[in-house]
N, C-alpha and C positions, 0 to 999 in steps of 0.2 A: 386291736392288739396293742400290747404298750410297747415305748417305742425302745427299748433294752434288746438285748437280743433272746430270741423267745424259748423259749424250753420244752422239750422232747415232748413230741407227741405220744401219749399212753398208748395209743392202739396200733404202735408201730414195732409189732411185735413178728418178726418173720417166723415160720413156719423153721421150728427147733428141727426137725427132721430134714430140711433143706440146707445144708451144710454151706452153699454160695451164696443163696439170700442172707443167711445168717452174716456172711463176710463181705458181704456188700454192703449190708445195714453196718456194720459195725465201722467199717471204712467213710459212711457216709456220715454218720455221726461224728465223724473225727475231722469233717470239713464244714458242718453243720454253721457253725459262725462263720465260717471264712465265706460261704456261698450265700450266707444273708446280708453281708456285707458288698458281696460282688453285687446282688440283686439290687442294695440299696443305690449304689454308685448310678448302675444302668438307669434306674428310674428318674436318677438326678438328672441324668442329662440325657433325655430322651432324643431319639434321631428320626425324622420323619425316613420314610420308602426309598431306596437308592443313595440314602446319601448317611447310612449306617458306619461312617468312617472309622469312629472315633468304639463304637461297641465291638465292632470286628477285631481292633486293633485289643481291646483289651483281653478280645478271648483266646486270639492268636496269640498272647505274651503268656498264658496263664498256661496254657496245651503246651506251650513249648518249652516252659517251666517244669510239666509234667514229662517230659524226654518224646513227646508227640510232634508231628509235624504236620502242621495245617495248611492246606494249600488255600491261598486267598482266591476268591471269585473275581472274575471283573467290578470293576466299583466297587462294591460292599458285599459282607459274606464269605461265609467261609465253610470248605468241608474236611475232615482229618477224619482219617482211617487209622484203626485198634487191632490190634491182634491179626492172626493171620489172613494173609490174601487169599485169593478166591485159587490162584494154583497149590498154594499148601496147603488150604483145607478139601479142596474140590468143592467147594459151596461157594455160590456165593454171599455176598454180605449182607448184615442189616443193618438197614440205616433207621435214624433217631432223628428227626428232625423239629426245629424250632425256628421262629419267627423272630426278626432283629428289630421291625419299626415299632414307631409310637404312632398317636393321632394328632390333627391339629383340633387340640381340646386342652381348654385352661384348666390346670392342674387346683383342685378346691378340695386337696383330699386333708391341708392342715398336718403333715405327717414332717419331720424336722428333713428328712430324704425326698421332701418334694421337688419337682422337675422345677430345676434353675433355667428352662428355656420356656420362658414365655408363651403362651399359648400351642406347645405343644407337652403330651404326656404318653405314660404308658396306661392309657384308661382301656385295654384289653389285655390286659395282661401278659403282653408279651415278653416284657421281663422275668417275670416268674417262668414262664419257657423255657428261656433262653438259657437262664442260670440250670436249670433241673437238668436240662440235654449236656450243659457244661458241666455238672455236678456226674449227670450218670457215664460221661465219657471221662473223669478223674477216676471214677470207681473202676470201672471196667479195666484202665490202663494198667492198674495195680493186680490186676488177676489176669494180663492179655494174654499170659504161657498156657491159660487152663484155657481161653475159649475154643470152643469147636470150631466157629468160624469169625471173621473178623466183623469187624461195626462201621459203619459210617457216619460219623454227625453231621448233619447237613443245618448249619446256618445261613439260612434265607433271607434277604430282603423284601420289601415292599409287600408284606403278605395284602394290607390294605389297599393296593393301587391295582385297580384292576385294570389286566386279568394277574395281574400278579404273579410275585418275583419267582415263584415255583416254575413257573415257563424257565425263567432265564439259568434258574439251577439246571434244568432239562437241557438245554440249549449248550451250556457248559459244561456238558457232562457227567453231572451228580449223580446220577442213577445207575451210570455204565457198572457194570460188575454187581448189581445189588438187586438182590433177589424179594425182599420184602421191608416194604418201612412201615415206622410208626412216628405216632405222634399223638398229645393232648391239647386241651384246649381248658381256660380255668373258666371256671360257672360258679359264679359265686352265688347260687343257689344252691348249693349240695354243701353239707361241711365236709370240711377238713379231715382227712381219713377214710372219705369214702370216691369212689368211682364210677361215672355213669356210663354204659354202653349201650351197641344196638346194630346188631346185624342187619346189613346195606343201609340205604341212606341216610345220614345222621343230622344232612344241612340239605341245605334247597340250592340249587340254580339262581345266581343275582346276578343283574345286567343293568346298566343304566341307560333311562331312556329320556330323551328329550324333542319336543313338539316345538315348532316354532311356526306361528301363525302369522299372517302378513294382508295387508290391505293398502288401499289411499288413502285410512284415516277420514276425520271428518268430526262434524257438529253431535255434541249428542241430540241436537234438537231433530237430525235428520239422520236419524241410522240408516231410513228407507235409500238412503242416496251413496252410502258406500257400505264397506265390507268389516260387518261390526268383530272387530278380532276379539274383544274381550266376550262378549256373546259367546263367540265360535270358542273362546278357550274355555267355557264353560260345560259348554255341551262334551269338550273331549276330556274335563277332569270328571264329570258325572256321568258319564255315557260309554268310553270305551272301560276303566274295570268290568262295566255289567255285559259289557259282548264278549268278553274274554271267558268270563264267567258261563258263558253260552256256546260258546264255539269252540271250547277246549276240554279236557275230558274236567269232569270237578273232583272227580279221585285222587286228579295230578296237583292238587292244592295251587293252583296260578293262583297269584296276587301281585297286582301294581296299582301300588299307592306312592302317593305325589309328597314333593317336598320341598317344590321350590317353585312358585309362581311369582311373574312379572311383566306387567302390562301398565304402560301409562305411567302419565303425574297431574294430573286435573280432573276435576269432577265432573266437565262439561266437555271435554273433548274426547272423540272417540282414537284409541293411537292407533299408528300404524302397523305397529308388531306388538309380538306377545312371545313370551316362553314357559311352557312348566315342562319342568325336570320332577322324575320317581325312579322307583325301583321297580322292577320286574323282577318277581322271583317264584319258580318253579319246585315241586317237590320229588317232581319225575323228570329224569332226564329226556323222555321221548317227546314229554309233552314241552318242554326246554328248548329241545331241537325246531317245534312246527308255532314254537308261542310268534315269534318274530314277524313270519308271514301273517299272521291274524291279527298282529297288533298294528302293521303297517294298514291294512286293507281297514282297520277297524277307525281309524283315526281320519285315513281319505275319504269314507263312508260317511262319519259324523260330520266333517266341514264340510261335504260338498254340498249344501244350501245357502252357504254364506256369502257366498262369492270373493272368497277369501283366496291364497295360495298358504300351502302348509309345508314344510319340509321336517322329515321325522327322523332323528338318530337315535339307532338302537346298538349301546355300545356292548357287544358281547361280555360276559364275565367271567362267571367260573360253573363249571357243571355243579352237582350235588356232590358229595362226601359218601361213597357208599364201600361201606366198610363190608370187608369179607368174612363169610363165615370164621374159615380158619384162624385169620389174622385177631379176629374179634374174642374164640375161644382163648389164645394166647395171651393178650393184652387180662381178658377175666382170670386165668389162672395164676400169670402175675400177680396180680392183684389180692389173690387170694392167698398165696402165700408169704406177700410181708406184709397184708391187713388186714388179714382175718378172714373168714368163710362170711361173716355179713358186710363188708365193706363195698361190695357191687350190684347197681342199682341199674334196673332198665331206664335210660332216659331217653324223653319225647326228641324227634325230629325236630332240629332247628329250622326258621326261615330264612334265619342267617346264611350267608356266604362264606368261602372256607376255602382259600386257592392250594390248601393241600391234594385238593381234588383230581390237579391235576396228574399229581404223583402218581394217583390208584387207576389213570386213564393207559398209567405205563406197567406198574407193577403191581402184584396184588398187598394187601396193608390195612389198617385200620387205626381208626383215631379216636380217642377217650375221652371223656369230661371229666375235669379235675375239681373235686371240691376244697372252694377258699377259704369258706362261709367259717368265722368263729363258730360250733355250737354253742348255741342260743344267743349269739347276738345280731347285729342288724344284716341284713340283706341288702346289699347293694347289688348296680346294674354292669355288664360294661359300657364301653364307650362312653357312661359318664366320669367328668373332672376331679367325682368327689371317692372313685371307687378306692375302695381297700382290699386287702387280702389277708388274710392269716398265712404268714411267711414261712409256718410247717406245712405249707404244701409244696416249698421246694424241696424237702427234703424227702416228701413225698412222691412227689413227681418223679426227682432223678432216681429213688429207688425205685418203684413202679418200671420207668425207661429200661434201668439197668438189668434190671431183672427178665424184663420181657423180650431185651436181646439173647442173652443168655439162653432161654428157652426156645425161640423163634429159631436159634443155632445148631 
């Protein structure tokens, strides 16, 4: 995208017969720069997990600006309620929720808004979130006499830190009085204008696991004589995937793959310890639930010839993302009515991880894929330093948000 601020998406044409999308679109388009500019700010100074001071702080000014009152979370984070309470409409609320951190990942995206904090960015898009739920809780404030029932925005922390900041919104009260939420997620696979969803699960189960192997060390000339840890870390990076694979259903897609090994500094000595660190990640919550005990059993299994000691952590993370029927039709009709009857796409289960998850483990909701993608130009990943985004999908997004409050109401 060039870096001026960008110009109306053609295909953002609300459904002329819907008289609110019509007034939402037309309201959102009248913050359209101010919210690419909010975006650009956040992306400058990205904030890693818990320690979102400085974003909180600017969306609390901006809500309060709007005659809104945001109530700040502990640490970082914030939720503000729209329109009527759950005793004057007899409903209760929906909430819209977005994600405040960045990653530790050097920002190589070359854009003049790049992240002035060194080896952190917003290489998930979480900025683009953050602004769209801020964008569609501006729209809605300006219509809050006509909604049926009120809204919640729930700005999160540390979606990245697992099990993530969505416990501690829970923990704090975020959800109390609120009947269904939502949220998306940007995929800069999909362009710009269109939306991908998928009744029940949309993400996988991720948990982080770590092996640590241990011996007396020793000569490589005589491995027969102690306990060869690098050996034994072998066998547990080539050998438990494949019992997992065996002892778990394979419908429930388990997969743990490795990403950090460390053992030794010489060519000739055997050392005393070892660690590889992966991911465990599940497609099925059941199979999620029983993965733990079969990876523990599977790991004591494969070193016990080595005459090693092992010790195994398996840090629990986040269940799967399983979006609801209902919540799911919702979010598509949204969608259909400020972008068109073709603008939503079936998209595949992720193996990614997504602690919105834990939201749907309280109340029922569903969560969408947002395309970023220029039409026709390049594809980018998240989590890398170099991603970009076509910046009409915040206006995207917070109309999509705004709208699918409205109707969820």
């Amino acid at each position: 995208m060039p870096d001026a601020l960008v110009a109306p998406l053609t295909s953002l044409r609300p459904d002329p017969t819907e008289p609110m999308s019509a007034r939402l679109a037309a309201i959102l388009a009248g913050l359209r720069d101010e919210l690419i500019a909010i975006r650009r700010d956040i992306h400058a100074h990205p904030e890693l997990g818990r320690t979102e001071v400085r974003t909180t702080a600017l969306l609390a000014e901006r809500l309060r600006a709007a005659g809104l009152t945001p109530h700040l979370l502990p640490g970082s984070g914030l939720l503000c309620d729209i329109g009527p309470g759950p005793a004057a409409s007899g409903r209760k609320r929906i909430a819209l929720r977005a994600d405040l951190d960045a990653l530790p990942v050097q920002d190589t995206s070359g854009v003049p808004w790049a992240s002035t904090v060194r080896g952190v960015t917003h290489a998930c898009g979480h900025d683009v979130h953050t602004t769209a739920v801020l964008g569609a809780g501006l729209a809605l404030a300006q219509v809050a006499d006509e909604l049926r029932t009120g809204v919640r925005l729930v700005f999160q922390p540390a979606e990245e830190v697992q099990p993530g900041g969505a416990l501690d919104v829970v923990a704090a009260g975020g959800l109390d009085g609120v009947a269904e939420i939502y949220a998306f997620h940007c995929d800069p696979k999909v362009d710009v204008g269109q939306v991908g969803t998928r009744i029940g699960p949309i993400t996988s189960a991720s948990d982080e696991v770590t092996v640590t192997i241990s011996g007396p060390g020793g000569h490589t000339s005589r491995p027969h004589l102690t306990g060869d840890v690098v050996f034994a870390l072998g066998q547990v990076i080539t050998q438990v995937p494949a019992i997992l694979g065996r002892r778990l259903d394979p419908r429930s897609g388990v997969n743990l793959t490795w990403g950090a090994v460390k053992a030794g500094s010489a060519h000739n000595a055997i050392p005393s310890t070892g660690t590889v660190k992966g991911t465990l990640r599940c497609l099925d919550v059941r199979a999620w639930e029983k993965a733990s005990e079969v990876f523990h059993a599977a790991v004591e299994q494969v070193v016990a010839p080595f005459d090693v000691t092992v010790d195994v952590r398996h840090h629990r993370g986040v269940p799967p993302v399983e979006n609801g029927e209902h919540a799911t039709g919702i979010l598509e009709a949204a969608a259909r009515d400020v972008l068109g009857a073709g603008s939503v796409l079936l998209t595949e289960q992720s193996l990614g991880g997504e602690d919105f998850a834990w939201y749907l483990t309280k109340v029922p909701g569903a969560m969408a894929r947002l395309g970023t993608r220029t039409p026709g130009g390049h594809t980018f990943d998240i989590h890398q330093g170099d991603l970009r985004v076509d910046e009409r999908a915040i206006e995207v997004g917070a109309l999509l948000l705004a709208r699918t409050a409205v109707l969820a109401g």
